[in-house]
Each structure stands twice: as C-alpha cells, then as structure tokens.
C-alpha positions as protocol buffer text, in pm:
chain_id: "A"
residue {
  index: 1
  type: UNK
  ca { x: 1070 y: 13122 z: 15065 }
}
residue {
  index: 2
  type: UNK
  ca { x: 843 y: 13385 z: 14913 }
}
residue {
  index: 3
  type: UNK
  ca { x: 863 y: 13350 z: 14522 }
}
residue {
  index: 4
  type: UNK
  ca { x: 907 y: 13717 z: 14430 }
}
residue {
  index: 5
  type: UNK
  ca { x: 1205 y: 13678 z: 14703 }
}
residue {
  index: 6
  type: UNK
  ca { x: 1355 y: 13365 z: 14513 }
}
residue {
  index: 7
  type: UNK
  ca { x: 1313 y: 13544 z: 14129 }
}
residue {
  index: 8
  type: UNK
  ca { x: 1491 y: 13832 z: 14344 }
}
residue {
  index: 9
  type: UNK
  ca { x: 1756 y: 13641 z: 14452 }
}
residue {
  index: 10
  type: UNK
  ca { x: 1856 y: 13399 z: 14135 }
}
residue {
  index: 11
  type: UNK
  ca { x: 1738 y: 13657 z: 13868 }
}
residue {
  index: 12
  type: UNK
  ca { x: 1808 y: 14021 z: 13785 }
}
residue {
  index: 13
  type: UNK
  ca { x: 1491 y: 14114 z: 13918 }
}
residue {
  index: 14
  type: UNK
  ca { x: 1425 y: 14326 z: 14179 }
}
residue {
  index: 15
  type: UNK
  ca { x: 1156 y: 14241 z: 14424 }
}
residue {
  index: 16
  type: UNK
  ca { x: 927 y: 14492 z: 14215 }
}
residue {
  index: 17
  type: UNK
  ca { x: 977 y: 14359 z: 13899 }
}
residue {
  index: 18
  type: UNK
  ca { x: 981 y: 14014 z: 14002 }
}
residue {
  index: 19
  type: UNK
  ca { x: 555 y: 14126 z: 14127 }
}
residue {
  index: 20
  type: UNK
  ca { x: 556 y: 14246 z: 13806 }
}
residue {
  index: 21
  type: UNK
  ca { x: 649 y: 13952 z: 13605 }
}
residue {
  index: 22
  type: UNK
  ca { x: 406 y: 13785 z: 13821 }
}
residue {
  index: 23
  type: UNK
  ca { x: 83 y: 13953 z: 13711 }
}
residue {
  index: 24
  type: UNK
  ca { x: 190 y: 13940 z: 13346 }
}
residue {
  index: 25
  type: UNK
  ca { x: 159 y: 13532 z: 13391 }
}
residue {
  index: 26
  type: UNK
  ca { x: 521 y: 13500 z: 13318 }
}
residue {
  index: 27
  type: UNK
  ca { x: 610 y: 13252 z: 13592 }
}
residue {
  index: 28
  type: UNK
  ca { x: 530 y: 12888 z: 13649 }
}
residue {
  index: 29
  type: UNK
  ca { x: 611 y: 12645 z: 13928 }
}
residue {
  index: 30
  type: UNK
  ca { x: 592 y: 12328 z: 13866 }
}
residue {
  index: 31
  type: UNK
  ca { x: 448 y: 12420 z: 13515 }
}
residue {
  index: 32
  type: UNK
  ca { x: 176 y: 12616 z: 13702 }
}
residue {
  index: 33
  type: UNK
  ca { x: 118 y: 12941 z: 13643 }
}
residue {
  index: 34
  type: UNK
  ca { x: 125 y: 13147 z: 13938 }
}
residue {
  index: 35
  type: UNK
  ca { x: 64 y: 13473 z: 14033 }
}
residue {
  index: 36
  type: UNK
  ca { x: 100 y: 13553 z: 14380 }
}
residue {
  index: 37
  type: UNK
  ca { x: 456 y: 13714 z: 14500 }
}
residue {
  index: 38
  type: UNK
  ca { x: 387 y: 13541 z: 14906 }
}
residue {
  index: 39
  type: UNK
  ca { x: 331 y: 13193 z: 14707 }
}
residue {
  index: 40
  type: UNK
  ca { x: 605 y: 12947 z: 14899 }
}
residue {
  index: 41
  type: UNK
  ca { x: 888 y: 12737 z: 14705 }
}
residue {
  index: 42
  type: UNK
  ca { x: 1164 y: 12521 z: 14768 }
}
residue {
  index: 43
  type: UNK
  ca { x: 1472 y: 12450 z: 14647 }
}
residue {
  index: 44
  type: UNK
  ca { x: 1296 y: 12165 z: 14485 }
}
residue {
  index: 45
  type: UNK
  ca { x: 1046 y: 12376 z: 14350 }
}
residue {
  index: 46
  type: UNK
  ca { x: 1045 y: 12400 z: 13938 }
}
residue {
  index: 47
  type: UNK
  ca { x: 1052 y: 12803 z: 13874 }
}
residue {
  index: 48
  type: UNK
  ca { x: 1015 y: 12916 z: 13511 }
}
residue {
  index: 49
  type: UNK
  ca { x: 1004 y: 13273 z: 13350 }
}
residue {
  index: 50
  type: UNK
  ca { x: 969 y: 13295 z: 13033 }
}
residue {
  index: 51
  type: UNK
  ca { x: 976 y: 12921 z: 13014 }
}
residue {
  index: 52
  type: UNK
  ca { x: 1300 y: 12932 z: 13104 }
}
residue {
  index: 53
  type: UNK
  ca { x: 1423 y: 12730 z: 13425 }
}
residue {
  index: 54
  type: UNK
  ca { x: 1544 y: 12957 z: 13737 }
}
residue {
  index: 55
  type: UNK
  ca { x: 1820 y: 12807 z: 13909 }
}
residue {
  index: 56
  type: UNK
  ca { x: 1930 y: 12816 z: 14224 }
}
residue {
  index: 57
  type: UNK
  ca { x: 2240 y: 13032 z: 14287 }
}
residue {
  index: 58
  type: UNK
  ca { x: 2420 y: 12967 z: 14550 }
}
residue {
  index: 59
  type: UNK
  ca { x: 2710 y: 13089 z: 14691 }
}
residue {
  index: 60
  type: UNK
  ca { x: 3021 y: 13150 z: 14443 }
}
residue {
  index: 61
  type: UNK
  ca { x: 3388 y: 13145 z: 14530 }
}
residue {
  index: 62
  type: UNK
  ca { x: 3629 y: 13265 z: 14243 }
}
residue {
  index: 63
  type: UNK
  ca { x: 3993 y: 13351 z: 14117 }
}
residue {
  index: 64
  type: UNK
  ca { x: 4048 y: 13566 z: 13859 }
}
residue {
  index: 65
  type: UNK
  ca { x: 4382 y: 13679 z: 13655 }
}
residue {
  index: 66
  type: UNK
  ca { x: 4372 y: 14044 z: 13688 }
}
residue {
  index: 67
  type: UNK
  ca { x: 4462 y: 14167 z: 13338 }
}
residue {
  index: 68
  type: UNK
  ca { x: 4614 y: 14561 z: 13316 }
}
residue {
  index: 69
  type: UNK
  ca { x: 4396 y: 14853 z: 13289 }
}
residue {
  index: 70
  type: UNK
  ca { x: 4115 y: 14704 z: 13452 }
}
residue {
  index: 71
  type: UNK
  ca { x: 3932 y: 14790 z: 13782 }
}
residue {
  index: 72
  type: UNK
  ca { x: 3894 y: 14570 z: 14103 }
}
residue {
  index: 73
  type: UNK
  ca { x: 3568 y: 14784 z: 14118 }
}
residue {
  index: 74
  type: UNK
  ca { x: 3210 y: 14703 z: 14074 }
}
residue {
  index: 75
  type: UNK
  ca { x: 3153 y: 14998 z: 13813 }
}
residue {
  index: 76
  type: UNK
  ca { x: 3319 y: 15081 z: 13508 }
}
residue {
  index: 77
  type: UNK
  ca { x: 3508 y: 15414 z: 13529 }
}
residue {
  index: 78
  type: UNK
  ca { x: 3833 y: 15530 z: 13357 }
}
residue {
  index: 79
  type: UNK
  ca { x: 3888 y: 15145 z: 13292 }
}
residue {
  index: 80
  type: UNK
  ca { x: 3623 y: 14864 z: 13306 }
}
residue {
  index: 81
  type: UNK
  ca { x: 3552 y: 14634 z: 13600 }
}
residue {
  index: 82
  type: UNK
  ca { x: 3734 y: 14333 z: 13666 }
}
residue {
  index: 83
  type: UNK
  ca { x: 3357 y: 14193 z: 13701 }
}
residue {
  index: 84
  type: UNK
  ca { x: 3305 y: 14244 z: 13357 }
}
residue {
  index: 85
  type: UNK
  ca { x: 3505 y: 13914 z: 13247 }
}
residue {
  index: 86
  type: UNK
  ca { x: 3311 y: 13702 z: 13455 }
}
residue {
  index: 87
  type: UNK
  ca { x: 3038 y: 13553 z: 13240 }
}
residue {
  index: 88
  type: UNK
  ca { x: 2790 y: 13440 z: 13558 }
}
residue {
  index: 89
  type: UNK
  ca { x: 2493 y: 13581 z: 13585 }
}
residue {
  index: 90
  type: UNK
  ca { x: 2434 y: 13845 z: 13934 }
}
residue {
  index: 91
  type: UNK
  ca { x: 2820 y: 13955 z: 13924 }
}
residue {
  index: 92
  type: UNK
  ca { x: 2712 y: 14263 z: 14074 }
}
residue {
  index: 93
  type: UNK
  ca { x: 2692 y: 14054 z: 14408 }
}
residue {
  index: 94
  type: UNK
  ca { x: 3018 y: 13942 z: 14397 }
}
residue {
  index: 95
  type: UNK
  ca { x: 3286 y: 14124 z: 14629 }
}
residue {
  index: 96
  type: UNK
  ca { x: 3635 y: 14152 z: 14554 }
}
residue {
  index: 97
  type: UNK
  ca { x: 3840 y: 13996 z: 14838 }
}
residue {
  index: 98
  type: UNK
  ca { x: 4190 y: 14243 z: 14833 }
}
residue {
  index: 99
  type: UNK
  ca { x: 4145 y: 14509 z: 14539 }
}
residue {
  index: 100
  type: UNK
  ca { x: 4445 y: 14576 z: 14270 }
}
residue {
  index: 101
  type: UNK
  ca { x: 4553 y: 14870 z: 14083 }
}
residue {
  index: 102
  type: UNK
  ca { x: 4475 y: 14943 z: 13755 }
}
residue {
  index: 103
  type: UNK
  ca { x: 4859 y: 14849 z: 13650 }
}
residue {
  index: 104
  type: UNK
  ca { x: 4840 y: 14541 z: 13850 }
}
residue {
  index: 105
  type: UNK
  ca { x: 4803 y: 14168 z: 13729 }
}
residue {
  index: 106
  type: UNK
  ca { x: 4757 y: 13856 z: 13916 }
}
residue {
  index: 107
  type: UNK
  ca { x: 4559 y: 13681 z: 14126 }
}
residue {
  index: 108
  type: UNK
  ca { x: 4192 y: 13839 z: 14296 }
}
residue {
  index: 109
  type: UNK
  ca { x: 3949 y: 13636 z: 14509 }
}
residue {
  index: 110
  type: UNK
  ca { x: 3587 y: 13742 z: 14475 }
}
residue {
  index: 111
  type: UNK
  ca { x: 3301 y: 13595 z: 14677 }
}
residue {
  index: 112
  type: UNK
  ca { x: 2952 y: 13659 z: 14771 }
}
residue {
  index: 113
  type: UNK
  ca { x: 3040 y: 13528 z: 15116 }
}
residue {
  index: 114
  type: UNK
  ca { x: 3107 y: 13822 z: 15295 }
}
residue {
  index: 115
  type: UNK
  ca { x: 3263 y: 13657 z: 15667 }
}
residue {
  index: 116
  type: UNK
  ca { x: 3499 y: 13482 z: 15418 }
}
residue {
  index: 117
  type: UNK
  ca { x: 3616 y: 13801 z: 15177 }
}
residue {
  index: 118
  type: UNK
  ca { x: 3653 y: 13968 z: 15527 }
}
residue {
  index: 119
  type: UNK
  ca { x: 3963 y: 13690 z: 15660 }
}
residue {
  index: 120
  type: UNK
  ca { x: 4153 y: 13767 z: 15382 }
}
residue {
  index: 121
  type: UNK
  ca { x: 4115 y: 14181 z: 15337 }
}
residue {
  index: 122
  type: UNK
  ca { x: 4101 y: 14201 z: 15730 }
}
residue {
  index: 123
  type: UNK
  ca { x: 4486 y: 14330 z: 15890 }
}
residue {
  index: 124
  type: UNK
  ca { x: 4346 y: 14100 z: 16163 }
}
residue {
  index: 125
  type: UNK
  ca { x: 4405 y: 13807 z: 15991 }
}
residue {
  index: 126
  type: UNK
  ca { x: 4768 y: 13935 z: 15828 }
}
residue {
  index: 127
  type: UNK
  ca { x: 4661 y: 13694 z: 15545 }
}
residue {
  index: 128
  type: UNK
  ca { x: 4992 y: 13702 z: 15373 }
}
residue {
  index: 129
  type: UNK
  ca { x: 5001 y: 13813 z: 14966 }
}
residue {
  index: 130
  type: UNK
  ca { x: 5288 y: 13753 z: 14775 }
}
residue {
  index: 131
  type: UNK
  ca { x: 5382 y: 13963 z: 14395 }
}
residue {
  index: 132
  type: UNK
  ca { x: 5647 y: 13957 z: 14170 }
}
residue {
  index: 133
  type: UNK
  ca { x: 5785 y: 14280 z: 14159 }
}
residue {
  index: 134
  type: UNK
  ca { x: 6000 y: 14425 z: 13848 }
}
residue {
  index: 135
  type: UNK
  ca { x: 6202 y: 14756 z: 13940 }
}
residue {
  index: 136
  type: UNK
  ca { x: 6329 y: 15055 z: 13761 }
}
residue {
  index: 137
  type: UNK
  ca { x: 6663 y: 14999 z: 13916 }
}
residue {
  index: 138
  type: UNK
  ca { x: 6906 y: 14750 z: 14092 }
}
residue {
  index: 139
  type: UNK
  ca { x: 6753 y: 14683 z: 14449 }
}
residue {
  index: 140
  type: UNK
  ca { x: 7013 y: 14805 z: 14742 }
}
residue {
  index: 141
  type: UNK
  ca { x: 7182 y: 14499 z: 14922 }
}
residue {
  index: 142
  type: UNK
  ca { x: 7002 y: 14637 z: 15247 }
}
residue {
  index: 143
  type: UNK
  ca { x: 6679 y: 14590 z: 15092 }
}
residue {
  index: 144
  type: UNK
  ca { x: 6597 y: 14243 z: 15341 }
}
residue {
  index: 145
  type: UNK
  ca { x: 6693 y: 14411 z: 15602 }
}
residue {
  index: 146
  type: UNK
  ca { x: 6448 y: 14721 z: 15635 }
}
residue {
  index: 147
  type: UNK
  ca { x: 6202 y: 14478 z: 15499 }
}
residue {
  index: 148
  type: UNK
  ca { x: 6205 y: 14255 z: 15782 }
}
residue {
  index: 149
  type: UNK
  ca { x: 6215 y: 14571 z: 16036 }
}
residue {
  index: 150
  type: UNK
  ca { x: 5910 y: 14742 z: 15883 }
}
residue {
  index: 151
  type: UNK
  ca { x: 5930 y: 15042 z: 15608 }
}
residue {
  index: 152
  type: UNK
  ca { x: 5802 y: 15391 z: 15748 }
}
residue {
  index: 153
  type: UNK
  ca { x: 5521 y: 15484 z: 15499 }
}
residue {
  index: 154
  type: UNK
  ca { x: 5401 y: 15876 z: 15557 }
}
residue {
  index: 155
  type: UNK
  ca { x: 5096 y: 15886 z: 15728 }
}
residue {
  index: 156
  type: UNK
  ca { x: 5078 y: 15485 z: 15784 }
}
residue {
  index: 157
  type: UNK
  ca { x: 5309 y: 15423 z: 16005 }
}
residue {
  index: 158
  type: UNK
  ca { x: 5547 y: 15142 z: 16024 }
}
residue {
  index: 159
  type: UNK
  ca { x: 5465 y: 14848 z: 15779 }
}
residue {
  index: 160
  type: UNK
  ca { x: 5469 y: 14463 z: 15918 }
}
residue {
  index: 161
  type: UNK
  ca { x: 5746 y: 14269 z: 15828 }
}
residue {
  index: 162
  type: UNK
  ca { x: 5795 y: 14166 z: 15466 }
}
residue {
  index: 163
  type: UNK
  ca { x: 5995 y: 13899 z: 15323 }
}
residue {
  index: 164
  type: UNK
  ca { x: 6174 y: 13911 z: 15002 }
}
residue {
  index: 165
  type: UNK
  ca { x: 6318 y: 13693 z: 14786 }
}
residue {
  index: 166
  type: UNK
  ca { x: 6564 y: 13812 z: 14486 }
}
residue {
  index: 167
  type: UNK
  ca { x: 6499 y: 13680 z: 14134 }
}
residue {
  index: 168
  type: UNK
  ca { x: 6765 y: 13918 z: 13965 }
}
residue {
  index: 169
  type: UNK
  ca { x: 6915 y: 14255 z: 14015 }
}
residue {
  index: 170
  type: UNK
  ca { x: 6583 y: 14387 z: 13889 }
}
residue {
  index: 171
  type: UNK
  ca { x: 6299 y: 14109 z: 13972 }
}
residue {
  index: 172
  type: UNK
  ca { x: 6172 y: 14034 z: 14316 }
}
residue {
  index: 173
  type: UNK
  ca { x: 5939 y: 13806 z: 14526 }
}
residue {
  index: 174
  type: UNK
  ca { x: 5801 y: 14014 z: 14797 }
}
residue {
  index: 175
  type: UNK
  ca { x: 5547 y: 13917 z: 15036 }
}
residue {
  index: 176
  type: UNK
  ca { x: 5330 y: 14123 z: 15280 }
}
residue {
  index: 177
  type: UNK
  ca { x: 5082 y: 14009 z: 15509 }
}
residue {
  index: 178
  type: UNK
  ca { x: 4891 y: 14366 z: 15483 }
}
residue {
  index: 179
  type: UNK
  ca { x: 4751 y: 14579 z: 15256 }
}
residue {
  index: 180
  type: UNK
  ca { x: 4839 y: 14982 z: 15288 }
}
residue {
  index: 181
  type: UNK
  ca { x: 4727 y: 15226 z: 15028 }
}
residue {
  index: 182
  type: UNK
  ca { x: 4956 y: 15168 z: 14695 }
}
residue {
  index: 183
  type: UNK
  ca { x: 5172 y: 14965 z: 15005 }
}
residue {
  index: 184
  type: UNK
  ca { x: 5443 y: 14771 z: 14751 }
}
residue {
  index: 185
  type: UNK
  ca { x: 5489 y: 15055 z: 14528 }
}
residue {
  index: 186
  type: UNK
  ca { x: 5559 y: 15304 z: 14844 }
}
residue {
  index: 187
  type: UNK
  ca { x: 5797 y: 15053 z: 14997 }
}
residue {
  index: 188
  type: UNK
  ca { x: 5956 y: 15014 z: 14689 }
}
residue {
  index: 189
  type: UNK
  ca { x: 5953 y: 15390 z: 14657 }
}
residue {
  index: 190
  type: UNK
  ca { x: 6128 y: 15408 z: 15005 }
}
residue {
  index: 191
  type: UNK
  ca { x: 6401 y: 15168 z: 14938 }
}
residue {
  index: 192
  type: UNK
  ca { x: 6485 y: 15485 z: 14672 }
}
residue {
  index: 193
  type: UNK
  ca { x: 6323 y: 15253 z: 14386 }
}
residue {
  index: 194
  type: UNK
  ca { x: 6009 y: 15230 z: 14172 }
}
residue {
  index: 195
  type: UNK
  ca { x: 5761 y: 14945 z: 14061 }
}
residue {
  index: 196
  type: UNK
  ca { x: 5743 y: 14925 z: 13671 }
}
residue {
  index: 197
  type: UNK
  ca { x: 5540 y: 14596 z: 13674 }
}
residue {
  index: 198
  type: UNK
  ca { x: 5368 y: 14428 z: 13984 }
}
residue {
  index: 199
  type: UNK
  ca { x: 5168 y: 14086 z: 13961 }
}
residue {
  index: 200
  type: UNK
  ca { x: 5021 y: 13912 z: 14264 }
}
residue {
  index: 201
  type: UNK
  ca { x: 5118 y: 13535 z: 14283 }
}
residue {
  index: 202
  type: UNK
  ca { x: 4919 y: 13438 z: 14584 }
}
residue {
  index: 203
  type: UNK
  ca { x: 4706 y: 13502 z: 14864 }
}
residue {
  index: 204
  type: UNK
  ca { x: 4713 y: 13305 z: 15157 }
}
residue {
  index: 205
  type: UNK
  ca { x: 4765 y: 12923 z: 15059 }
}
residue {
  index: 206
  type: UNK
  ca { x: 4599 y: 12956 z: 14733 }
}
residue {
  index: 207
  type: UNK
  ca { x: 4776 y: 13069 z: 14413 }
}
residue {
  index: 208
  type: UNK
  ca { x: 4698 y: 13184 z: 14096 }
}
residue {
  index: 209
  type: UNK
  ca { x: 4590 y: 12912 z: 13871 }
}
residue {
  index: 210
  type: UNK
  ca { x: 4896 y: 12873 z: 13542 }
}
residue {
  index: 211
  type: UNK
  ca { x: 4684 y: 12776 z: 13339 }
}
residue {
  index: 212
  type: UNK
  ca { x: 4428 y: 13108 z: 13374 }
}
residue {
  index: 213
  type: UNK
  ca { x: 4523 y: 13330 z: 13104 }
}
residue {
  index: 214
  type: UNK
  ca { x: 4451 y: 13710 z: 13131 }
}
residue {
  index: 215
  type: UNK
  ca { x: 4135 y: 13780 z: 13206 }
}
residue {
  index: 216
  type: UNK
  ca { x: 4042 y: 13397 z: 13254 }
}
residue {
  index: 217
  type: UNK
  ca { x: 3899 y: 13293 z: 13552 }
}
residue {
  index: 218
  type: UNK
  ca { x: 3754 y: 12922 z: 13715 }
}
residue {
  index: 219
  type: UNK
  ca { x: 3603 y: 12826 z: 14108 }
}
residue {
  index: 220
  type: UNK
  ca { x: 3751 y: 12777 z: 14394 }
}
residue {
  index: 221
  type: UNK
  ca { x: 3833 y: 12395 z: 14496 }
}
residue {
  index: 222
  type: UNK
  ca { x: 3648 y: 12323 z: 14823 }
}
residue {
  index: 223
  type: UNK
  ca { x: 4065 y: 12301 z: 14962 }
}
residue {
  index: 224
  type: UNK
  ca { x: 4128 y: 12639 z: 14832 }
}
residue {
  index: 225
  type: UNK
  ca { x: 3752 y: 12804 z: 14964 }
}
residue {
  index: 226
  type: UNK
  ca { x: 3849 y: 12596 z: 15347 }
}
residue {
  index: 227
  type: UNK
  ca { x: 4209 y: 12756 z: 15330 }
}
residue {
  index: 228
  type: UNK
  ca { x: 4041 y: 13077 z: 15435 }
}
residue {
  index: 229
  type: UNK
  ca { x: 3796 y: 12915 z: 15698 }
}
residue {
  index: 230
  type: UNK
  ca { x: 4043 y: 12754 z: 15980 }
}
C-alpha cells in the first residue's frame, strides 16, 4: 500500500496532508525517514509520525447505550452525536446500523463495515428490534391483536406484524422487525396512546450489554458481529 494512503487510512490525515507531513520529515518506517507518498508498506511495516507508532485500524464493530438527548448522527446539531462518546480514534467512519431519536435510549450498532450495517437497517432482512415501551395511558386489551395484523400508518402503509408482550398496564415489550419513520411512537399513537419513554433492548440476536451504563459502550464478540452474517 502507498504510505500517504496508509497515514490516510489509520490517521486523521487526509491524503494531502499526509504528502505534507511527508516533506516536513515527520514520518519514519522502520525508523527511516521517508519522504515519498508512492513509498510501499505492509502491515508489518513500522510507521511513525511524530515518533509516534501508527497502527493499523481495522475494521470496528460496536454497541453503544444510547443516552437521551443525543443524536444517532455523525454531526452535532440541536444535541451532540452519539459518536461523540466513543473515545477511538476515526469515529467519523463509523456508521450507525438503525438510528434512534433524540428521546430514545438503548442499544445502537455502529460499524465501518458497510454490507454488515446494511443486514440489519435493510426491510429485506426484517432484522427484528425489540424496546421497552412506557405509555401515557393503559394499553386497550385489543392492542395484540392489531399488532399482529399490521397498524395502518398514514402515508406508510400497513406495518409488518409486531409482537407484544405486557409488563403492566402501562409498560410494554414490543418488537418490530422494521423500521418506519418515528414507527413505535405512531403505532402507539394509533392504538389511541402515546410513548413517554422508549428504550431499545435488542437487535437481532444481540442485546444490549447490562453492564453498559449510559453513554458506555464496548466491541462486538466475534458471536455477536457473525449473528448478522448467516
């Protein structure tokens, strides 16, 4: 691989910058200083800047817990990005596998691996994701019923079937194996009810770690990464 390519890929640098860096003497490999962006490394290959080793990074695989009034976005706008409480270097790569609201907690997958991020977020897949649901009021006793026929949802159509699973008059399990605009909440909404709290337990066979506190987050086991692969 080209070196200003490698500084490009495992640094902030940019492919310009990374020339840059170059003809200020900054970089060594193999504690030789070189110069030239087309010079060839390895994995193997001892890259410096600043005398400071550059690593490899390969491919990450991550759950997060999803704190309130935070963004599954890679900007900061009204409220900061969830990507902000990842301390990793090159976060901006990272894409967020099934976004959250602002108001919503829980469990979000994030990956560099795009084929992968795309099984789970893709209705072709119907990668189920189960939340715990809190309601304004007392959930109608027909509730399983529609859920399991499909909810009409203006201008989406007629949702998949949904299971649901009652915790108390005003706690729910539900789980959905799509992902509509705002789709729990406008179920919810036309079941003649409304979502004060929403967290997402899982997604697909992996759930959200206990021990991950707010805004905590860890890697994927190699099980929970090949749960989205068969």
């Amino acid at each position: 691989m080209r070196l200003d390519k490698y500084l490009a890929d495992n640094t902030e640098l940019s492919r310009s910058l990374a020339k840059r860096e170059l003809k200020n003497g900054t970089i060594t490999c193999d504690g030789v200083m070189v110069k030239s962006s087309s010079f060839q490394v390895t994995e193997d290959t001892d890259v410096c800047w600043n005398h400071e080793t550059v690593g490899v990074i390969h491919t990450r695989y991550l759950m997060l817990n999803k704190p309130v009034d935070t963004l599954c976005s890679n900007i900061d706008e009204v409220y900061p990005s969830v990507l902000g409480l990842i301390d990793l270097p090159l976060t901006e790569r990272l894409r967020i596998a099934g976004r959250l609201d602002a108001d919503t907690t829980g469990l979000v997958l994030l990956s560099e691996d795009g084929k992968w991020c795309h099984r789970i977020t893709s209705p072709n897949y119907q990668c189920p994701k189960c939340y715990r649901v809190q309601l304004a009021e007392p959930l109608c006793a027909t509730a399983e019923a529609q859920l399991a026929q499909g909810i009409e949802l203006h201008g989406d159509g007629l949702t998949r079937p949904a299971s649901l699973e009652r915790l108390s008059d005003t706690e729910v399990r539900l789980t959905i194996s799509e992902g509509k605009y705002h789709q729990v909440k406008r179920m919810f909404a036309a079941l003649n009810n409304r979502v004060v709290g929403l967290h997402r337990e899982q997604v697909g066979a992996v759930t959200l770690d206990e021990s991950l506190a707010p805004g905590e987050w860890r890697a994927l086991t190699q099980a929970e990464i090949d749960a989205f692969n068969r």
